[in-house]
LORO-115867 format. One record per residue: residue number from 1; residue in three letters; x, y, z of N, C-alpha, C in turn. Coordinates in steps of 0.05 Angstrom, whole numbers, plus 5000, padded with zeros to 4 digits. Each point is the difference from the previous one (the first is absolute). Layout:
<pts>
NUM;ALA;X;Y;Z;X;Y;Z;X;Y;Z
...
</pts>
This chain:
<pts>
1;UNK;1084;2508;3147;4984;4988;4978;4971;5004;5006
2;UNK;4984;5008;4981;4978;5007;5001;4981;4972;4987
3;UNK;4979;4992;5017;4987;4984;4988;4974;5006;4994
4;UNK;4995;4991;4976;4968;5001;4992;4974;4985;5007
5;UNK;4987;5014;5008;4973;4987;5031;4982;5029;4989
6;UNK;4972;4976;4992;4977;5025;5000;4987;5006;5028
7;UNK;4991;5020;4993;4994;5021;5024;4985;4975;5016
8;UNK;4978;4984;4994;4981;4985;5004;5018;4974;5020
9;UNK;5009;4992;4995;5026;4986;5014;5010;5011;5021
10;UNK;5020;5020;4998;5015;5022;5013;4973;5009;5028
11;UNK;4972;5001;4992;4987;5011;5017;4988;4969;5021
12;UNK;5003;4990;4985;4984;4966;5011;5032;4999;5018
13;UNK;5023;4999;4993;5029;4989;5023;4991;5019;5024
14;UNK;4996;5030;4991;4992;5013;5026;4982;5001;5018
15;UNK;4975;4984;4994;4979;4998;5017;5012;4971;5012
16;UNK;5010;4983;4986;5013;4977;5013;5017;5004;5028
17;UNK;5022;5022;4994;5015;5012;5017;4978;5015;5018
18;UNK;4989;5013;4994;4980;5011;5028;4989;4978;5015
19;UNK;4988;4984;4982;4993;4968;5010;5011;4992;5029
20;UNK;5027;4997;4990;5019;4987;5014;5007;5021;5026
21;UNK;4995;5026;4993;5009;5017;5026;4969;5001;5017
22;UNK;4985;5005;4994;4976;4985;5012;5001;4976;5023
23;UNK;5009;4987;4981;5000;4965;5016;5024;5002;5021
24;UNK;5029;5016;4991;5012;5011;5022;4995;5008;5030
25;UNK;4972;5017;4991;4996;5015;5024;4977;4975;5015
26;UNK;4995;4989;4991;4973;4981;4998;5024;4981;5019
27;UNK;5009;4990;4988;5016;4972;5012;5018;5014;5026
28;UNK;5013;5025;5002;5014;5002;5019;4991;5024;5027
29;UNK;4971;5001;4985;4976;5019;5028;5015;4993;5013
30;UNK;4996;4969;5013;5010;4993;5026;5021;4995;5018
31;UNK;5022;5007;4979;5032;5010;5014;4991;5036;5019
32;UNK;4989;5009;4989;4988;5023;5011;4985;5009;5025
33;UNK;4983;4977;5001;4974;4998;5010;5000;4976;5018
34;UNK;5017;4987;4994;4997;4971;5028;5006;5003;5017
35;UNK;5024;5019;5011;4997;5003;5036;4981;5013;5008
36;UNK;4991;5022;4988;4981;5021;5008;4979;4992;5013
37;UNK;4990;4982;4972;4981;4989;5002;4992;4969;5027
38;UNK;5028;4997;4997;5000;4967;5013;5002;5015;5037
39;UNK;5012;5020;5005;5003;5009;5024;4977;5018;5012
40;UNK;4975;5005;4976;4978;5009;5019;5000;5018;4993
41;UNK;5017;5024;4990;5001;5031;4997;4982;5012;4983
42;UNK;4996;4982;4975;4979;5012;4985;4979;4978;4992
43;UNK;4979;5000;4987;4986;4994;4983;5015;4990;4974
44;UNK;4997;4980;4989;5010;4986;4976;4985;5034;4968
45;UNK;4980;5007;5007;4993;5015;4980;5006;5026;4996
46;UNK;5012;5004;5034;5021;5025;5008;5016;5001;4988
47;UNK;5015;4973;5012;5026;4999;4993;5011;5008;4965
48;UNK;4984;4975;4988;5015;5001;4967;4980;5028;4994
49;UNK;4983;5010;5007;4999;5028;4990;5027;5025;4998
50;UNK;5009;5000;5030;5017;5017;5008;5029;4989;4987
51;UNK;5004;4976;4990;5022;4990;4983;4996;4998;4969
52;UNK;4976;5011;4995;4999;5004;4974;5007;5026;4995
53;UNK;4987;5020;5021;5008;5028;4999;5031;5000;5001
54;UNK;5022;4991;5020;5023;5002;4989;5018;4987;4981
55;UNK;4991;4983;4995;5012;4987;4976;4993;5031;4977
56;UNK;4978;5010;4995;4994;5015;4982;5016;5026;5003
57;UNK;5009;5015;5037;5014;5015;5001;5026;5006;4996
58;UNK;5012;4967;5004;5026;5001;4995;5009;5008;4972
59;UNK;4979;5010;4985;5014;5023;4973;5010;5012;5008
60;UNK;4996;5014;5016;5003;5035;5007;5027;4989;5020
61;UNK;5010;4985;4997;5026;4995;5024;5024;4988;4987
62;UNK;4985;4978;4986;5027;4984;4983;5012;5014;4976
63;UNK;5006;5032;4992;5002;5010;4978;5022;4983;4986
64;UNK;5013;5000;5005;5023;4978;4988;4995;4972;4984
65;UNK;4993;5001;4983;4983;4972;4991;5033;4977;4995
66;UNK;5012;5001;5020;5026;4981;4999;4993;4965;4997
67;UNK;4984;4994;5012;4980;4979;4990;4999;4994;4984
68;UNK;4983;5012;4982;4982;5008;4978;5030;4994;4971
69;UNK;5021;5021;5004;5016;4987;4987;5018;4985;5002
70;UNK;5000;4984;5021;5017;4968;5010;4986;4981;4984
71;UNK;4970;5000;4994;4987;4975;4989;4999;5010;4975
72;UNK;4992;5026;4996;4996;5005;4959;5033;5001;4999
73;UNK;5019;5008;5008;5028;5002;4977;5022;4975;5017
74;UNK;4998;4989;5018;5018;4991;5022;4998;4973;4999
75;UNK;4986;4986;4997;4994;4963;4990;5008;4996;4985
76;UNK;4974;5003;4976;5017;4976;4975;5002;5028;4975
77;UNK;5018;4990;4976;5009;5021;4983;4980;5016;4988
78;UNK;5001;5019;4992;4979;5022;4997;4985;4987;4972
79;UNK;5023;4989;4989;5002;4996;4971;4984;4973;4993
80;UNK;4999;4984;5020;4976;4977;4993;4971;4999;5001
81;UNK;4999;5035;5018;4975;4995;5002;4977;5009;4978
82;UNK;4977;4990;5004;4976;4995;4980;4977;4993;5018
83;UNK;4978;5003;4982;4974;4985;5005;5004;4979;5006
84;UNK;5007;4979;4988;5006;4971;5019;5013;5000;5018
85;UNK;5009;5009;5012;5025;4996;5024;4980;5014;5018
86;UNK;4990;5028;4998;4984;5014;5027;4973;4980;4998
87;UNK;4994;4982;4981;4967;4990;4999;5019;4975;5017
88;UNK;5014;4988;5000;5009;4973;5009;5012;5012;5032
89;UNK;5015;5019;5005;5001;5005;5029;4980;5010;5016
90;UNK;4980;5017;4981;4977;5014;5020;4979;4963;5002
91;UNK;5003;4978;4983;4980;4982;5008;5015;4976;5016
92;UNK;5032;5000;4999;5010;4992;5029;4994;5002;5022
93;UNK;5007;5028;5009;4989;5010;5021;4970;5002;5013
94;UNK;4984;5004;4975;4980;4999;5008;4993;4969;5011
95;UNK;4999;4986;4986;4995;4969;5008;5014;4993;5034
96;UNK;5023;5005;4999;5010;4996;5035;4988;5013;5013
97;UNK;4987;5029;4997;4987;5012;5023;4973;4988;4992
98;UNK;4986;4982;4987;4967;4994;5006;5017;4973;5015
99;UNK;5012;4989;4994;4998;4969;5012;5020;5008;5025
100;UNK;5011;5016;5004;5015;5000;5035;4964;5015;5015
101;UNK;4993;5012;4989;4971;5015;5007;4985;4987;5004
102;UNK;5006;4974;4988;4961;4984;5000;5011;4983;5020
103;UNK;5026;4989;5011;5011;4980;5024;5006;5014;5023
104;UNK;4997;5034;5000;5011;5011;5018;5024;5000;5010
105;UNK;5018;5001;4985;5023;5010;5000;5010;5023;4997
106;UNK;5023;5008;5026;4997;5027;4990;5039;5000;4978
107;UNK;4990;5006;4979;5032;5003;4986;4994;5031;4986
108;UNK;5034;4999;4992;5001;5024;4989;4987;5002;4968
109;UNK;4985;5021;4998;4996;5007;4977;5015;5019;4977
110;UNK;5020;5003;5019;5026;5020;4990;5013;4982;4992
111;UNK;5006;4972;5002;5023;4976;4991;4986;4995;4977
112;UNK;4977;4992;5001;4983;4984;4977;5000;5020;4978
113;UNK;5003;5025;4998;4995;5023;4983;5038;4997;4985
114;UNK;5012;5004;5023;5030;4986;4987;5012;4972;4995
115;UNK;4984;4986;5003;4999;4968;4994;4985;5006;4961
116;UNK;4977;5009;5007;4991;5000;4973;5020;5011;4980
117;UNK;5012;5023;5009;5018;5016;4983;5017;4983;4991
118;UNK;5015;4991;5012;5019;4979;4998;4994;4972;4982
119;UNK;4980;4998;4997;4986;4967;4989;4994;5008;4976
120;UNK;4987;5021;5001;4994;5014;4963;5030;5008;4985
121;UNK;5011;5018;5017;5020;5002;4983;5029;4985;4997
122;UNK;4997;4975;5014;5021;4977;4993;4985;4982;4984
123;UNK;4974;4997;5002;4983;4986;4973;5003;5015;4974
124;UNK;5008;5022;5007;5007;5018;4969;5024;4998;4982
125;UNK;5020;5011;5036;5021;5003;4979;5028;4984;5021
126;UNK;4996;4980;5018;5018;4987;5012;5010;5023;5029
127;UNK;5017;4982;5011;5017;5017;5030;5004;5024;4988
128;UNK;5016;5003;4977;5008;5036;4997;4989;5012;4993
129;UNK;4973;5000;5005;4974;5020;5006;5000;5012;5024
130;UNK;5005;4981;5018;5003;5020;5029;5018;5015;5007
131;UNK;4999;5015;5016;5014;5031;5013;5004;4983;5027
132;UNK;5034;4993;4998;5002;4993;5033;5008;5004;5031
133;UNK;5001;5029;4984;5003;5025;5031;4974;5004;5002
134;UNK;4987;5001;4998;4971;5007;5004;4979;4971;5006
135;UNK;5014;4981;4988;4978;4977;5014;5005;4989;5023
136;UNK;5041;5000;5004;5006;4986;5026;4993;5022;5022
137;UNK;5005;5028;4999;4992;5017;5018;4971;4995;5013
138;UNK;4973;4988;4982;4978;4994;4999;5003;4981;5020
139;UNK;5012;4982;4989;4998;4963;5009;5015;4995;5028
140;UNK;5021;5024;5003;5008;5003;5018;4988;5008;5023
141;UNK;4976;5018;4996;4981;5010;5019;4984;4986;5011
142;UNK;4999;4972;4985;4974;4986;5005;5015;4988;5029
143;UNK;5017;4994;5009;5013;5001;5032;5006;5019;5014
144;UNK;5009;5019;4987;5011;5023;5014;4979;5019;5010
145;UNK;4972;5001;4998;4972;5010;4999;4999;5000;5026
146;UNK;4988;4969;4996;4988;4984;5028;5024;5004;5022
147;UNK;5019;4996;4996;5016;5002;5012;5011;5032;5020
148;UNK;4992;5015;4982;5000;5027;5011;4968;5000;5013
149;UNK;4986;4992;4987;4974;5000;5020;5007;4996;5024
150;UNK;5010;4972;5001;5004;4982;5026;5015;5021;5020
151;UNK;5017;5014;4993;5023;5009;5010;4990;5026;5017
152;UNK;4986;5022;4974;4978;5014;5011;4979;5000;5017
153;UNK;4975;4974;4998;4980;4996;5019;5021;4997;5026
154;UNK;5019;4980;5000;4996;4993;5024;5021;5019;5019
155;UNK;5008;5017;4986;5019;5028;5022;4977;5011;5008
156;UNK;4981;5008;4982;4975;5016;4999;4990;4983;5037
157;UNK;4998;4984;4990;4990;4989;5029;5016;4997;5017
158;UNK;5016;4994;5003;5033;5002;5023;4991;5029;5013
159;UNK;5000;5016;4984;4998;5025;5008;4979;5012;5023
160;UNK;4980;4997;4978;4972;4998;5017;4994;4994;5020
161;UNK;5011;4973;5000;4998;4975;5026;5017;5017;5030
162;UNK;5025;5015;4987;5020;5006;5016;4984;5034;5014
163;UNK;4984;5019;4983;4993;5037;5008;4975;4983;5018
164;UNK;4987;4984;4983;4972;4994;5018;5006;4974;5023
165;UNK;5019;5001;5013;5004;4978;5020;4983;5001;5021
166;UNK;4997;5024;5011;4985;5001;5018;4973;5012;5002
167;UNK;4985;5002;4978;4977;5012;4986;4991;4964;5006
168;UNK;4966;5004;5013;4981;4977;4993;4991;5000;4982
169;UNK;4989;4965;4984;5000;4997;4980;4968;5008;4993
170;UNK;4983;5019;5011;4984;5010;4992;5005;5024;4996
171;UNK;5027;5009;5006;5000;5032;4989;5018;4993;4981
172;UNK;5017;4980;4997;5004;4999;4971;4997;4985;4970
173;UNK;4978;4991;5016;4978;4992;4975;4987;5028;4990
174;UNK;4986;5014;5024;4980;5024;4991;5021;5020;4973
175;UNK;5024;5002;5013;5021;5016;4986;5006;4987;4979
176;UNK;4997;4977;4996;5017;4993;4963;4975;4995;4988
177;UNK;4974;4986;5017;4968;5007;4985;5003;5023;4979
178;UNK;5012;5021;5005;5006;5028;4988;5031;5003;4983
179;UNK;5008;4991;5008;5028;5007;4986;4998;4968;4978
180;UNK;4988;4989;5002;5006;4976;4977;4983;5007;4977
181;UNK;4986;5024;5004;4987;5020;4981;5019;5009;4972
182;UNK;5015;5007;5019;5027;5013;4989;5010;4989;4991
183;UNK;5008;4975;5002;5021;4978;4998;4980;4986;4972
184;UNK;4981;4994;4998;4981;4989;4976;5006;5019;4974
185;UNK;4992;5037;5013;5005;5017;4974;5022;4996;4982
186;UNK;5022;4988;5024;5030;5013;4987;5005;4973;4988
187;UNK;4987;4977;5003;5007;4979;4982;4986;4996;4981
188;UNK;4974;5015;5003;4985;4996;4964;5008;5029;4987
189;UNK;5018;5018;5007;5017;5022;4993;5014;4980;4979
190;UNK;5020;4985;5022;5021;4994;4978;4992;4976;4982
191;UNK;4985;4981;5004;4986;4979;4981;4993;5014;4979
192;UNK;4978;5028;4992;4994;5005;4980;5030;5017;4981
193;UNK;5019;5008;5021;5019;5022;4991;5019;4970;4976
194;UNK;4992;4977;5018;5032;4977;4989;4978;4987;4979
195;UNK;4981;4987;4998;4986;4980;4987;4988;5013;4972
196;UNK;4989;5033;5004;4986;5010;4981;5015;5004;4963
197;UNK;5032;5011;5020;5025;5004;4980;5002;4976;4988
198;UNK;4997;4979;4999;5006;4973;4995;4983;5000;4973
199;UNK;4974;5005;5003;4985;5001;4972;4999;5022;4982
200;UNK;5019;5026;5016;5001;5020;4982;5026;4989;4985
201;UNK;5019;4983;5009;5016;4997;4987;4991;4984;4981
202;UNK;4991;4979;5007;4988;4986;4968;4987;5019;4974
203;UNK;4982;5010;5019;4988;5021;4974;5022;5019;4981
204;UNK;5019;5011;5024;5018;5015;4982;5020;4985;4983
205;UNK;5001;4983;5010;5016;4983;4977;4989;4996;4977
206;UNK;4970;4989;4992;4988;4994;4991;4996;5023;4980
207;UNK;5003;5026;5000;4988;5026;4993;5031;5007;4995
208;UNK;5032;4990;5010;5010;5004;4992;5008;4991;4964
209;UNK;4995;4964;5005;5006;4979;4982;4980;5011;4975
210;UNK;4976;5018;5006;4987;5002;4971;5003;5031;4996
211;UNK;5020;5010;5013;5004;5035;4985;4988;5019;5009
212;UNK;4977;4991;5023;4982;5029;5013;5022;5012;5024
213;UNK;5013;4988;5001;5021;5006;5026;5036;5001;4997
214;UNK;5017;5011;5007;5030;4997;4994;5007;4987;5022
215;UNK;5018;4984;4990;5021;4991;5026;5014;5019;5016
216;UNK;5004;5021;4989;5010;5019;5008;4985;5028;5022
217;UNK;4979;4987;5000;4979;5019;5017;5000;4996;5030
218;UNK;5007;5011;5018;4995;4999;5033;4973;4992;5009
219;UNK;4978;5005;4977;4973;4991;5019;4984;4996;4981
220;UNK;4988;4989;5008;4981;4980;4983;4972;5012;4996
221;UNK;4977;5011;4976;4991;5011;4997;4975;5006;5027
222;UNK;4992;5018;5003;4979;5012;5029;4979;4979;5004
223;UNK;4996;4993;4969;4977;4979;5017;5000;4969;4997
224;UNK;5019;4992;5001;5008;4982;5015;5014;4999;5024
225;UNK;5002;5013;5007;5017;5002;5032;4968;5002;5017
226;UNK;4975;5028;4990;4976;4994;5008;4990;4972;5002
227;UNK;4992;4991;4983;4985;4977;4993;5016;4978;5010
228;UNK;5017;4994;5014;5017;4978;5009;4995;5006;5031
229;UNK;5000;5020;5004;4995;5007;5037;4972;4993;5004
230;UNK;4988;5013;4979;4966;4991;4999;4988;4969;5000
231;UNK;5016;4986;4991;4991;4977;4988;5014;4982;5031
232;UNK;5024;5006;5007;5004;4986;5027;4983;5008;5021
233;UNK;4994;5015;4999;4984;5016;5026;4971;4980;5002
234;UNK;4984;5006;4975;4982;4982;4994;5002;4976;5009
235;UNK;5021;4988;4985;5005;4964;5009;4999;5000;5022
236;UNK;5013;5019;5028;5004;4995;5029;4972;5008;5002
237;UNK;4980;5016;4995;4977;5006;5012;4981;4971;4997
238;UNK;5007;4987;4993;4983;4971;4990;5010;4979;5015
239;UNK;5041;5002;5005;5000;4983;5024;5002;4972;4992
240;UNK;5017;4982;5013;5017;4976;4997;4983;4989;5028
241;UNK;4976;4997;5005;4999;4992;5027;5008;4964;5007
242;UNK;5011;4992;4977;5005;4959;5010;5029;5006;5006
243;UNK;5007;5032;4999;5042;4995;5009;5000;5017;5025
244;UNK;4982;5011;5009;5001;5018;5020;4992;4976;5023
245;UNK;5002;4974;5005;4989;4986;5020;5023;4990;5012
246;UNK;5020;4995;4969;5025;4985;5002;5016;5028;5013
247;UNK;5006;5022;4991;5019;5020;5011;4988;5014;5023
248;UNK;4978;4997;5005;4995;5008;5032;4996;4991;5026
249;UNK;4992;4963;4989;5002;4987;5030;5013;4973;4989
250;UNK;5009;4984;4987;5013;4977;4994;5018;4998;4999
251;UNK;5032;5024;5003;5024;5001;5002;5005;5011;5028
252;UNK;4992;5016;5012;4998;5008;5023;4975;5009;5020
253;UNK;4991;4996;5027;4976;5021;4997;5008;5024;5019
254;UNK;4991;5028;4975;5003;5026;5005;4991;5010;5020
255;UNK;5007;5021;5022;4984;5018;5014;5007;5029;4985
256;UNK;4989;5024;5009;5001;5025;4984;5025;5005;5004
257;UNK;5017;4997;5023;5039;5010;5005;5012;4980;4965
258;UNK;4988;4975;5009;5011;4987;4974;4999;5010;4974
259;UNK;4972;5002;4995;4996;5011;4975;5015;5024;4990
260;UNK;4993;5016;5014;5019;5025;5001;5029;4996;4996
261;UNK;5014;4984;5013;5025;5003;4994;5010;4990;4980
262;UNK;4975;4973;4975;5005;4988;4985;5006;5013;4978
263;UNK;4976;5029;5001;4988;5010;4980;5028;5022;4988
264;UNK;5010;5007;5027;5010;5024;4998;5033;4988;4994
265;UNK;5002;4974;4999;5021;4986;5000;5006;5003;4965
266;UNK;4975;4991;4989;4997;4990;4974;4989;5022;4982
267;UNK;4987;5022;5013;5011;5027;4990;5024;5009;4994
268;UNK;5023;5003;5017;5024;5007;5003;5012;4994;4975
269;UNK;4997;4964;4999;5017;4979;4972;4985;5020;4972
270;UNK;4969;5000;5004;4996;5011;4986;5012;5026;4977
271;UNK;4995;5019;5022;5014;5022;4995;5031;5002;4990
272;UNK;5015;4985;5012;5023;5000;4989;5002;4983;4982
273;UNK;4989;4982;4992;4999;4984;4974;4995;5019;4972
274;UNK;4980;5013;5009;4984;5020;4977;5020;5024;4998
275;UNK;5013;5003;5013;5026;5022;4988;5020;4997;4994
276;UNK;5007;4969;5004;5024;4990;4994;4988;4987;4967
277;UNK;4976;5006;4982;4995;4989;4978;4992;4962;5002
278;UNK;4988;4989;5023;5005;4977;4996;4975;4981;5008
279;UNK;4981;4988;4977;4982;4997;5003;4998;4972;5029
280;UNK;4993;5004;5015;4995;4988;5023;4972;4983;5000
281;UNK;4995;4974;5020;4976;4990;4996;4994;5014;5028
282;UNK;4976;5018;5000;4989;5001;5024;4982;4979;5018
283;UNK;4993;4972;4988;5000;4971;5015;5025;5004;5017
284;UNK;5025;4993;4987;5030;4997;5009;5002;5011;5031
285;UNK;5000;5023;4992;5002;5021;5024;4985;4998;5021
286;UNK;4962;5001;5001;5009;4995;5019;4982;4972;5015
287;UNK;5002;4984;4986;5009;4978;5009;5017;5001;5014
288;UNK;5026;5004;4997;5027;5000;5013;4998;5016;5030
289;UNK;4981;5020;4995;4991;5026;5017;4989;4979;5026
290;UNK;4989;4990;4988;4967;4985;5022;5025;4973;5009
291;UNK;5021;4987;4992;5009;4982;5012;5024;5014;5019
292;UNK;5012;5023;4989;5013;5012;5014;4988;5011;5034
293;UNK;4970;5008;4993;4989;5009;5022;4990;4970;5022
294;UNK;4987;4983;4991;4998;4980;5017;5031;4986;5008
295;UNK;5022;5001;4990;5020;4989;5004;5018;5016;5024
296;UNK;4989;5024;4991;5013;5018;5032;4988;4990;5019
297;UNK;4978;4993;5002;4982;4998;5029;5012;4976;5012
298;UNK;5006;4980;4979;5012;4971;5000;4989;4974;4983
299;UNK;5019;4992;4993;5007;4988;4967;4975;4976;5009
300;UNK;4991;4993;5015;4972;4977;4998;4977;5013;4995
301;UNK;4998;5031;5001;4985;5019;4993;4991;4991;4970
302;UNK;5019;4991;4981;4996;4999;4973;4990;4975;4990
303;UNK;4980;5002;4989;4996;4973;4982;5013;4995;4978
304;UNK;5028;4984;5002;5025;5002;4993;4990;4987;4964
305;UNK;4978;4973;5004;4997;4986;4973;4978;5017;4979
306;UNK;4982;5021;5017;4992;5011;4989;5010;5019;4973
307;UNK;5027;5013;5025;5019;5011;4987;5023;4991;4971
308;UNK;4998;4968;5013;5018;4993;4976;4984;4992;4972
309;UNK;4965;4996;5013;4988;4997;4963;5001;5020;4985
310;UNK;5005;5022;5019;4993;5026;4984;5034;5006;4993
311;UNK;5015;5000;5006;5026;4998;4991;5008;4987;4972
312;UNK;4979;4969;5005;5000;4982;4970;4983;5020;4977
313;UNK;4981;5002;5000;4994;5022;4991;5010;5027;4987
314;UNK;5016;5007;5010;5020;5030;4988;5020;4977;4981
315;UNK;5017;4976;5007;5018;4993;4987;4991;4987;4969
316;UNK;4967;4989;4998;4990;5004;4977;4998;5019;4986
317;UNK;4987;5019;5012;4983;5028;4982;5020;4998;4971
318;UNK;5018;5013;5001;5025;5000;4978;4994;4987;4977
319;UNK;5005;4965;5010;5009;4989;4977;4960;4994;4997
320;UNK;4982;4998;5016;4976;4994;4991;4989;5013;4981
321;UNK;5003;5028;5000;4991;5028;4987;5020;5002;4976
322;UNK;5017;4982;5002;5024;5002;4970;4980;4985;4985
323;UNK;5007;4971;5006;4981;4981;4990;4985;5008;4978
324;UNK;4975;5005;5023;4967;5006;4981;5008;5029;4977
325;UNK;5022;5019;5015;5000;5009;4976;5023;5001;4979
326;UNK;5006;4986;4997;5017;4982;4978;4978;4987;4980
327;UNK;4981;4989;5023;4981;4988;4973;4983;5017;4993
328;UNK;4984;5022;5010;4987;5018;4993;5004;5019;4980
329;UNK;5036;5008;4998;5013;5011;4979;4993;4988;4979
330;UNK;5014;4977;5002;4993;4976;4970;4965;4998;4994
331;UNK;4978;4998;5016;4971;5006;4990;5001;5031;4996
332;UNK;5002;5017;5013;5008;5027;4992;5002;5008;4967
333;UNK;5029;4983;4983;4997;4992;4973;4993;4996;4982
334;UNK;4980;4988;5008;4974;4986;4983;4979;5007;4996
335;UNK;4993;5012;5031;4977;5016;4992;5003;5026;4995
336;UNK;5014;5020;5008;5005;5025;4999;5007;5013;4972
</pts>
C-alpha cells in the first residue's frame, strides 16, 4: 500500500532519520574509543577521528545490507507504515539517546530505534503490527550480544595471558600499544558496518511506504546507503565524551593487552551479527567485551554495580523508546 506524503514531509522524516544516525554515531563514539583512549594509546582527537574514518569505510565491506533489511521489512508490518509511525519512532529514539547522553549512560541506540518502531506502530495499529521473527531474534540479542562479547574478550585474554607468559610486561604493553591499533579499527569497522544499516532501513522503508522504492528491491537507493555512512561517521567525529569515562575506567581499569582483547572480542560479535542480518547494540557488546576482559584477570577486577546500572539501563531502552513514541505518533497527527 502506497501512502500519500508530500515531498516536503517525506524530505523533513529523512533529515530526521539522518538526525538520528548522527546522534548514533555521536552517542556511541565511545563504545569505539574508550579503551583506546582510556589505555593511553591514542589521543581522544586521534582516536574518534580514526573511528569516524571506519565507521565511514565499513561501506566498502558490509555489501550485504542484511541489517538494513531486518529493520525496514523484518519488525513491524510493511503495511502500517507512514509518516506518523517513522516521525513517532525516529522521536522515540531520539529522546533516549539525548537523555541516556546527558546522564552518561552508555545504552543502546539500536534498541531505542526498535523500541520506537514498536511504540508507533502498536499506537497505530495494535500487537499485529509487529513481525515476530524479526523482533524476538532482535530482543533476543540484547543478551546473547554481551554475552558473546563476554565470551569473546575474555578467551581473547586467556589466550594472550597464556603465548605472552613469559614476555615482561613492558614488552607487552610496547606490543599491544600497537596492535590495540588494530583492534580499535576493526571495532569501529563493525559499529559503522551494524548501526549505519539501521537508519538505512528506516529510510528504505519509508521510501518504500510512499512508492519511491519496491518491497521487492535488494537495495535501497545509492544515496542513502551514502548519506547514512556519512552522517554516522560525522556523529562519531564529534564524540560521546560523558560515556567514554563510564566504558573505559568505571567497569574495569584497562591496560593496552586489555583493551585489545576487548576490542577484538566485540569486533568478532560484531561481524557475525552483521551477516547473520541482526541489528546488534554495539553498547551491548562490548560492554560485555570489557567485563569479559576484567573478569578473566579475576572477577573483583569488575565494578560489578557499575555493571548492573548499566544493565538497568538496556532493560528500559525498549519499553522507554516505545513510550515517548506512542505519544509522539499521536502529536505526529495533529500536527503533520
Amino acid at each position: 500500500m502506497t501512502i500519500q506524503i508530500s515531498i516536503y514531509v517525506l524530505g523533513l522524516l529523512i533529515a530526521l532519520a539522518l538526525l538520528f544516525d548522527f546522534m548514533n554515531g555521536f552517542h556511541d563514539a565511545a563504545n569505539a574509543i574508550a579503551t583506546v583512549v582510556s589505555t593511553g594509546v591514542l589521543k581522544p582527537q586521534t582516536a574518534v577521528a580514526m573511528a569516524a574514518t571506519f565507521n565511514f569505510v565499513a561501506i566498502f565491506v558490509f555489501h550485504q545490507l542484511t541489517v538494513a533489511a531486518t529493520v525496514g521489512k523484518g519488525t513491524i508490518d510493511p503495511t502500517v507504515i507512514d509518516q506518523y509511525v517513522v516521525f513517532g519512532a525516529l522521536m522515540g529514539a531520539i529522546f533516549w539517546n539525548l537523555f541516556t547522553w546527558y546522564y552518561g549512560i552508555p545504552s543502546s541506540s539500536s534498541h531505542a530505534l526498535i523500541g520506537g518502531l514498536v511504540g508507533a506502530a502498536v499506537a497505530k495499529s495494535g500487537t499485529g503490527a509487529l513481525v515476530a521473527a524479526g523482533l524476538w531474534k532482535t530482543v533476543a540479542f540484547i543478551v546473547i550480544a554481551p554475552v558473546l562479547g563476554f565470551v569473546f574478550g575474555s578467551i581473547m585474554m586467556l589466550l594472550v595471558s597464556w603465548i605472552f607468559v613469559r614476555s615482561t610486561p613492558r614488552k607487552v604493553d610496547k606490543w599491544f600499544r600497537r596492535l590495540q591499533l588494530a583492534s580499535a579499527a576493526a571495532y569501529s569497522l563493525g559499529h559503522g558496518g551494524n548501526d549505519a544499516q539501521k537508519t538505512i532501513g528506516i529510510i528504505w522503508m519509508l521510501l518504500i511506504a510512499a512508492g519511491y522504492s519496491s518491497v521487492n528491491d535488494q537495495m535501497p537507493p545509492l544515496w542513502v546507503i551514502i548519506s547514512c555512512y556519512t552522517a554516522i561517521s560525522f556523529g562519531t567525529l564529534f564524540g560521546g565524551w560523558r560515556i567514554v569515562k563510564t566504558m573505559g575506567q568505571k567497569i574495569t581499569k584497562l591496560k593496552p593487552v586489555g583493551g585489545f582483547c576487548a576490542e577484538t572480542g566485540g569486533a568478532i560479535t560484531l561481524f557475525v551479527s552483521t551477516a547473520l542480518g541482526i541489528p546488534v547494540s554495539t553498547t551491548h557488546t562490548i560492554t560485555g567485551a570489557i567485563v569479559g576482559v576484567g573478569s578473566a584477570q579475576k572477577m573483583s577486577a569488575v565494578r560489578w554495580g557499575v555493571a548492573g546500572n548499566i544493565v538497568w539501563a538496556w532493560i528500559f531502552t525498549i519499553p522507554a523508546s516505545a513510550f515517548v513514541a506512542a505519544v509522539a505518533w499521536w502529536i505526529g497527527h495533529h500536527i503533520m
